[in-house]
Each structure stands twice: as structure tokens, then as C-alpha cells.
C-alpha angles and dihedrals in degrees: 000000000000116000111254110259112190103169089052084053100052097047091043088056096046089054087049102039120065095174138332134190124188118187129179117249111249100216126110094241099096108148113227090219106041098035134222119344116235140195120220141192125201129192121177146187098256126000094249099081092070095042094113089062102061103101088039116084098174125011129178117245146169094229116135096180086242104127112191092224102189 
């Protein structure tokens, strides 16, 4: 198992991520077990790094939004 490194992280993603922006959806259908639903919006450095997300409109995740920048 690799060692954490949170300042190569950082840096790494700053030099990915041009800008991001997450908001909440507004409508009532919030599921109890899965939580509240989101929008996001990824831009990144070069087009390559969301390649594999091409065929994928939608997609679960765990993501709060919440980044732990050293």
C-alpha cells in the first residue's frame, strides 16, 4: 500500500482541474437511503482526463465536494 501524499495531491489536482461547481437538485425526490441528488460540473486541464467518461452520462458516487487541501 502506497504512503498518503497530500501535498502531491493537491498540486496534481490544481494542475487537472481548471474549475468545478457541485449544487444540490432542488426537486422533492431525495431517497432516504441513497441521499441528496447533485449536479456537477467538471473542467479540466485537457480533454483526456474525462475520457473514460465518455460513454457514462451519470454515474453514483460518494463525493461530497469536500477536498482535504494540506
Amino acid at each position: 500500500m502506497l504512503a498518503p501524499q497530500p501535498t502531491e495531491f493537491a498540486r496534481r489536482t490544481a494542475e487537472i482541474i481548471v474549475s468545478f461547481e457541485i449544487s444540490e437538485d432542488d426537486s422533492d425526490e431525495d431517497d432516504e437511503d441513497w441521499g441528496a441528488s447533485t449536479y456537477s460540473s467538471l473542467e479540466v486541464s485537457d480533454p483526456r482526463y474525462l475520457e473514460h467518461l465518455a460513454q457514462n452520462a451519470g454515474f453514483q458516487t460518494a463525493f461530497t465536494g469536500h477536498l482535504p487541501f494540506a
